[in-house]
C-alpha positions as CSV (number, residue, x, y, z in Angstrom):
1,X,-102.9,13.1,-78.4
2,X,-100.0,14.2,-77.1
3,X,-96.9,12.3,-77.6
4,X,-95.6,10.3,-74.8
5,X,-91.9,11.4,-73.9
6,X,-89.4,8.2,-74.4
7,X,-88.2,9.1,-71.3
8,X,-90.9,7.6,-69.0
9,X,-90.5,4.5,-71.1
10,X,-87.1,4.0,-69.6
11,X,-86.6,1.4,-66.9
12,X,-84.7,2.2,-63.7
13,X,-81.1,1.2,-63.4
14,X,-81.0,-1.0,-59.8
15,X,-78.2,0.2,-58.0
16,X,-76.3,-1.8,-55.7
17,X,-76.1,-1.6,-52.1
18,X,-73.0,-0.3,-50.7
19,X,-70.8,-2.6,-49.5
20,X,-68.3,-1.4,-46.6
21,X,-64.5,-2.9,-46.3
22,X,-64.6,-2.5,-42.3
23,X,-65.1,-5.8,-40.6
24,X,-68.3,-6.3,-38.9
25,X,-67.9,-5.4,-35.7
26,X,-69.4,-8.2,-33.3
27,X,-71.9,-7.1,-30.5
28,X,-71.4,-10.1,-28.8
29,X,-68.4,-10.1,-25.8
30,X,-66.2,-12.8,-26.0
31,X,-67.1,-15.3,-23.3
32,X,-63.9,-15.9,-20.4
33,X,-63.2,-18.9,-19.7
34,X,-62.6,-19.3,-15.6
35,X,-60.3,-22.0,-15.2
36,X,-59.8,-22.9,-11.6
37,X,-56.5,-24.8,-10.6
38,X,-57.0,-27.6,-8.2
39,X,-54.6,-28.0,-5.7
40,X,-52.7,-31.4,-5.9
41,X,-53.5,-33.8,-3.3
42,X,-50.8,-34.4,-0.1
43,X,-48.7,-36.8,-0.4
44,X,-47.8,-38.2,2.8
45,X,-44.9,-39.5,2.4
46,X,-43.0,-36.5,1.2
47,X,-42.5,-35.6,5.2
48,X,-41.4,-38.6,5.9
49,X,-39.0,-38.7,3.5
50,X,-37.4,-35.3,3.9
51,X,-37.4,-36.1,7.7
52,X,-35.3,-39.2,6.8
53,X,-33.0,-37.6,4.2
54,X,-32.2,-34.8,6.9
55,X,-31.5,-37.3,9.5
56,X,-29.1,-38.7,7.0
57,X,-27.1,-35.8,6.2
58,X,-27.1,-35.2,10.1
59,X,-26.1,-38.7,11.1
60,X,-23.3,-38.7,8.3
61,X,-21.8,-35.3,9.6
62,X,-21.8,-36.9,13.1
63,X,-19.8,-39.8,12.1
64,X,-17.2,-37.1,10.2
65,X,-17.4,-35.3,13.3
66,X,-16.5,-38.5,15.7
67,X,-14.0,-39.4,13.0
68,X,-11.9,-35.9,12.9
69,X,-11.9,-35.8,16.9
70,X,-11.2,-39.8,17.3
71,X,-8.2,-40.5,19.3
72,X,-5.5,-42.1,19.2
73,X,-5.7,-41.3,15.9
74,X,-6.6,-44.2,13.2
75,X,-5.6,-43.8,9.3
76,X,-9.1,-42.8,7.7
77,X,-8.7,-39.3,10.8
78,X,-5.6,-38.6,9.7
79,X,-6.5,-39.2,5.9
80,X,-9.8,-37.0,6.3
81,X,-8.2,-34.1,8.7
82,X,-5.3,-34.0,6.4
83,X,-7.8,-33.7,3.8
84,X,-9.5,-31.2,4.7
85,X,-6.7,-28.6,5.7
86,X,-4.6,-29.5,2.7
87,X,-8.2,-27.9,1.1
88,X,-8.0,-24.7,3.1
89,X,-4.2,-24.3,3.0
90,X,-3.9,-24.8,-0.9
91,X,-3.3,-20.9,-1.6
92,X,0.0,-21.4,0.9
93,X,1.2,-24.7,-0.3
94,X,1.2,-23.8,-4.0
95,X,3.3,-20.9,-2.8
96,X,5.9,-23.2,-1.4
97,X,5.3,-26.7,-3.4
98,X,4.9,-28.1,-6.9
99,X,2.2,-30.4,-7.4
100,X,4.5,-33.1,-7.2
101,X,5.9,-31.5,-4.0
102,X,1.8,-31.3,-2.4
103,X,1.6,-35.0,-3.2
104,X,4.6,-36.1,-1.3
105,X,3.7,-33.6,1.7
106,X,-0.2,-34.9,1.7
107,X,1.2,-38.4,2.4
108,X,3.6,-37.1,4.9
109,X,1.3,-35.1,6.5
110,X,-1.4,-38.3,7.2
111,X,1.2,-40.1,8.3
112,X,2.1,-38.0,10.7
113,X,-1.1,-37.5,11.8
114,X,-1.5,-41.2,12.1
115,X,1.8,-41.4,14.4
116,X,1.2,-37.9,16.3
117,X,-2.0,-36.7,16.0
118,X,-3.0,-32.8,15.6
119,X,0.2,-31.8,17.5
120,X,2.6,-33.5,15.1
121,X,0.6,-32.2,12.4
122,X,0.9,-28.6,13.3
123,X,4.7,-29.1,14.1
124,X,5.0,-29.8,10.5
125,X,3.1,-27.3,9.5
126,X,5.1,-24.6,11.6
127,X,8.4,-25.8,10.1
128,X,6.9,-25.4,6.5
129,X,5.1,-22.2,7.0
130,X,8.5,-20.9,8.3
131,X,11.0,-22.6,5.8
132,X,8.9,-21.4,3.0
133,X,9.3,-17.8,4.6
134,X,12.4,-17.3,5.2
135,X,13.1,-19.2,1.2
136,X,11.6,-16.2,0.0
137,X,13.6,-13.3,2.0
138,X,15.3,-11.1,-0.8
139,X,14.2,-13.9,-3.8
140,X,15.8,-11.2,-6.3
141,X,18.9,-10.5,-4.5
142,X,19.6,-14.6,-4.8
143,X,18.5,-14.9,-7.8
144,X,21.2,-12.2,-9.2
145,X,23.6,-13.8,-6.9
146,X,22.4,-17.2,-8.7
147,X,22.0,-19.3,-4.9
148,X,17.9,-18.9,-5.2
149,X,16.3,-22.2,-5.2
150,X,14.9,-23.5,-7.9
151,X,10.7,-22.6,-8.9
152,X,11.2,-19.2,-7.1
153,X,11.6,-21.4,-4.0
154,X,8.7,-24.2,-4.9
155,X,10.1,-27.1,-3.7
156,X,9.9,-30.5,-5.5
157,X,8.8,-34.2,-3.8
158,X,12.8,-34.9,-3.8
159,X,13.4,-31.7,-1.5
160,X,10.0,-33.0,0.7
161,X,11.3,-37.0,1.4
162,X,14.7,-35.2,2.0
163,X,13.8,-33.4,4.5
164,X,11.3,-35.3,6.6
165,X,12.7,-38.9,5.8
166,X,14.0,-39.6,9.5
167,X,10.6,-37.9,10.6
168,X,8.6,-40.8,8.7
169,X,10.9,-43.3,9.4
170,X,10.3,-42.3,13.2
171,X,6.5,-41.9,12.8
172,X,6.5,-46.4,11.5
173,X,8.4,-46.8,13.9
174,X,5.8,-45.2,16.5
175,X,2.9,-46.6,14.6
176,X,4.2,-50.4,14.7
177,X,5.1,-50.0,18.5
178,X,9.4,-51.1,18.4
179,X,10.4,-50.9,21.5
180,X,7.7,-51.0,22.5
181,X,6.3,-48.1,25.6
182,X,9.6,-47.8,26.5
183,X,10.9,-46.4,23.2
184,X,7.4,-44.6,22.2
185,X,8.8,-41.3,23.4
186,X,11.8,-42.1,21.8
187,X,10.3,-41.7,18.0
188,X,8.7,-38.9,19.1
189,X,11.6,-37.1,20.4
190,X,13.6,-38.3,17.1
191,X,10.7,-36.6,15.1
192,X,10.8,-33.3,16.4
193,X,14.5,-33.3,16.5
194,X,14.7,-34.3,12.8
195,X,12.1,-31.3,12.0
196,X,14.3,-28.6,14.4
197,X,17.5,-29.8,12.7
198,X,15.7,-29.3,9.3
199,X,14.2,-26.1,9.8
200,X,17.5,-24.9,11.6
201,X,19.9,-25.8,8.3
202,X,17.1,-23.7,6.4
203,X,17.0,-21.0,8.3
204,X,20.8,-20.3,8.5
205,X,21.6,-21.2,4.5
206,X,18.8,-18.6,3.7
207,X,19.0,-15.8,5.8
208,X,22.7,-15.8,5.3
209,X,22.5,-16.1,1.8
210,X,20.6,-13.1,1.9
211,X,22.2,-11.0,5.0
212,X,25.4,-13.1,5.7
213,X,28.1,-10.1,5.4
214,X,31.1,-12.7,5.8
215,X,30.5,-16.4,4.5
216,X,33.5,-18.6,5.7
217,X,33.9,-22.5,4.7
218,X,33.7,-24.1,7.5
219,X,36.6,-26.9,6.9
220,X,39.3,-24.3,6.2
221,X,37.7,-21.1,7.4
222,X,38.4,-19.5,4.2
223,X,36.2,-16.4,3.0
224,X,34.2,-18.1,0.2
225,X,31.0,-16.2,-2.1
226,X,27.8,-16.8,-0.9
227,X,25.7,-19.9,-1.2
228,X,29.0,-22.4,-1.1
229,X,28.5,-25.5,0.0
230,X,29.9,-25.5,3.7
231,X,30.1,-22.2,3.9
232,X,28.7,-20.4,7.0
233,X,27.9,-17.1,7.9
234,X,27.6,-15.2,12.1
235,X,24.0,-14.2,10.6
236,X,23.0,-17.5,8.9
237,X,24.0,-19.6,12.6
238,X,22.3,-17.4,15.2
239,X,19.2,-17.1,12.7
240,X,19.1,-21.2,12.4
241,X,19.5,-21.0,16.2
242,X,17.1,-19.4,16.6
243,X,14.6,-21.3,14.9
244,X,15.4,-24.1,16.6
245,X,14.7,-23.2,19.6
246,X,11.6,-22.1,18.5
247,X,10.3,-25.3,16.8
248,X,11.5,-26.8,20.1
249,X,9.3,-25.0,22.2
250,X,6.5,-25.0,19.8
251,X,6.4,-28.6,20.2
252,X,7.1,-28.8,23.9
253,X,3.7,-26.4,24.5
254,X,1.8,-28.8,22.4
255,X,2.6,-31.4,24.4
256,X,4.8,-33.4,22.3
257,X,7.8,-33.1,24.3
258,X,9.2,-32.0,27.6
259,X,11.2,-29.2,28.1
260,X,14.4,-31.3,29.1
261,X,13.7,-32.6,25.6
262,X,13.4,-29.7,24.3
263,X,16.6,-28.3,25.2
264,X,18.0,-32.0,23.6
265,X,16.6,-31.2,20.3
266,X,18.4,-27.4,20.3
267,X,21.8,-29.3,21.3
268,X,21.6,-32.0,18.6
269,X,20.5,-30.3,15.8
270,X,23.4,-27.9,16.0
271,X,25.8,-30.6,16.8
272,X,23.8,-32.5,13.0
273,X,24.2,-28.8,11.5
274,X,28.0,-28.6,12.1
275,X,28.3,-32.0,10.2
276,X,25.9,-31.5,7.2
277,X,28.0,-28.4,6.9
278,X,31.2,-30.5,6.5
279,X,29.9,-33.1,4.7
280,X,29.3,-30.2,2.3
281,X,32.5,-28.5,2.1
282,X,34.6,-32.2,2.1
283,X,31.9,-34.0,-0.3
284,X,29.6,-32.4,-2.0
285,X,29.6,-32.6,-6.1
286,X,33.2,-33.6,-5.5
287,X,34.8,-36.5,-7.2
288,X,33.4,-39.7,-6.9
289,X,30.4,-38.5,-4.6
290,X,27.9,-36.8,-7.6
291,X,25.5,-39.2,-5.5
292,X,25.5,-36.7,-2.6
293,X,23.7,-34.2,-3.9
294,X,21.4,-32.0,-1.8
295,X,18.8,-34.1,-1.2
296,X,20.9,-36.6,-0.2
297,X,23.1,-34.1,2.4
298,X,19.4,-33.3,3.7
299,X,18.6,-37.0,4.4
300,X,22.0,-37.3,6.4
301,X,21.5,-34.3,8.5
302,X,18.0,-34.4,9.7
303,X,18.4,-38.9,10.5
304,X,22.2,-37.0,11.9
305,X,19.7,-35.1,14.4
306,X,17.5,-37.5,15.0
307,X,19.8,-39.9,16.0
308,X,22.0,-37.7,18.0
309,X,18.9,-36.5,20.0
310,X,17.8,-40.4,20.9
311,X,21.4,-40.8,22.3
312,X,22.0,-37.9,24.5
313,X,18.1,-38.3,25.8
314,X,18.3,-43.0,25.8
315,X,22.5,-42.8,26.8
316,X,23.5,-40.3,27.7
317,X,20.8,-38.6,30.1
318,X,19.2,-42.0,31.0
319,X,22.6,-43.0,33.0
């Protein structure tokens, strides 16, 4: 017989199935999810509430409104209206005042509101708008000359009682009623006269200061620098003049005095002028009188015009 190879006695080697490394991919779609959002329920009330918050706000801005408008004015007007345009005039006081200086002038400023209402207010306001002007005509010509006021002309709470203390002390007297009817015009013509005799002494020390071409003291008409005190100057006087006349008739077309009046306040506050200017050259920062400095010369010409202005007008006039 033949012999049998080995070969075909050899058993077949299994060989393993071929595995792949790719993940299976899935036949199945992956199922979405529809989530539908349900809208919350009304809540009734909600109008109701916003109807009432809104006629809150409205109500509220009525009662401001009533308050701003209410006259005679009472002290919470004049403290809200004073408010509210020391807000939008901040850019023009901080030109002109220190902080202190915008704290004394806030409380001037409501009480004169409280005394004169809107048209005492804006006499004020015209006086400072055109003091602080005319303080910074030629600033560096001053300052070389060394007569500039102090804070590049930012004036301080002391320079702000000086110059409206006969102005407040006529607004208490006007709120309180002395005198009664009979002297309420009185205050007021005392007021404007102490604000034309202010803005009038300003006026004429500045604009002479920076234009005066001759200054002479006015006690022994001697040619003196500049900025002396009690010197005067033809430019400085007709300017301050000037400016009282126009304060003067500022006030006059807002009603707060006649023209007669008017033409009282011009007289006396060149008459008070004449005398602060004295005072200065005799007094001031001489011996024995370092008291009377310029604050102090301020308070004694503006209550000077006021006073002379209630005389000619109560006195003299009257008879």
């Amino acid at each position: 017989m033949m012999a049998v190879s080995p070969l075909l006695h050899m058993q077949p080697i299994p060989i393993p199935p071929l595995q792949s490394h790719r993940s299976p991919v899935s036949t199945t779609l992956p199922k979405r999810t529809l989530i539908f959002r349900q809208n919350p329920k009304p809540n009734p009330s909600r109008p109701a509430k916003m109807v009432a918050h809104a006629g809150s706000v409205q109500t509220a801005v009525s009662e401001a409104l009533k308050l701003i408008q209410s006259s005679p004015p009472t002290w919470q007007s004049a403290l809200l209206n004073n408010l509210l345009i020391f807000v939008l005039g901040s850019p023009i006081l901080v030109s002109g005042l220190s902080l202190a200086g915008i704290a004394a002038a806030f409380l001037l400023g409501t009480l004169t509101w409280r005394a004169f209402g809107s048209s005492g207010f804006l006499l004020v306001a015209t006086y400072f708008i055109i003091g602080t002007a005319v303080t910074k005509v030629k600033m560096a010509q001053k300052e070389a000359q060394g007569v500039a006021e102090k804070r590049k002309g930012r004036r301080g709470p002391g320079s702000v009682i000086g110059s409206s203390a006969a102005g407040c002390l006529c607004a208490f007297l006007s709120i309180f009623g002395v005198g009664g009817e009979a002297f309420s015009q009185l205050w007021k013509l005392g007021f404007v006269s102490s604000f034309c005799t202010k803005l009038s002494d300003t006026v004429s020390s500045e604009i002479g200061k920076a234009y005066g071409k001759t200054t002479y003291l006015i006690t022994t008409l001697k040619v003196v620098p500049r900025g002396t005190e009690g010197a005067v100057s033809m430019e400085g006087t007709i300017a301050g003049l000037l400016a009282s006349i126009l304060l003067a008739f500022v006030s006059c077309f807002m009603g707060e005095i006649h023209a007669a009046e008017a033409i009282v306040c011009i007289i006396a506050s060149q008459i008070a002028n004449v005398g602060e200017s004295i005072i200065g050259a005799a007094l001031q920062e001489k011996q024995g009188f370092q008291w009377l400095d310029n604050n102090a010369v301020n308070i004694i010409n503006i209550s000077m015009g006021s006073i002379i202005a209630i005389l000619i007008q109560h006195v003299v006039l009257r008879n």
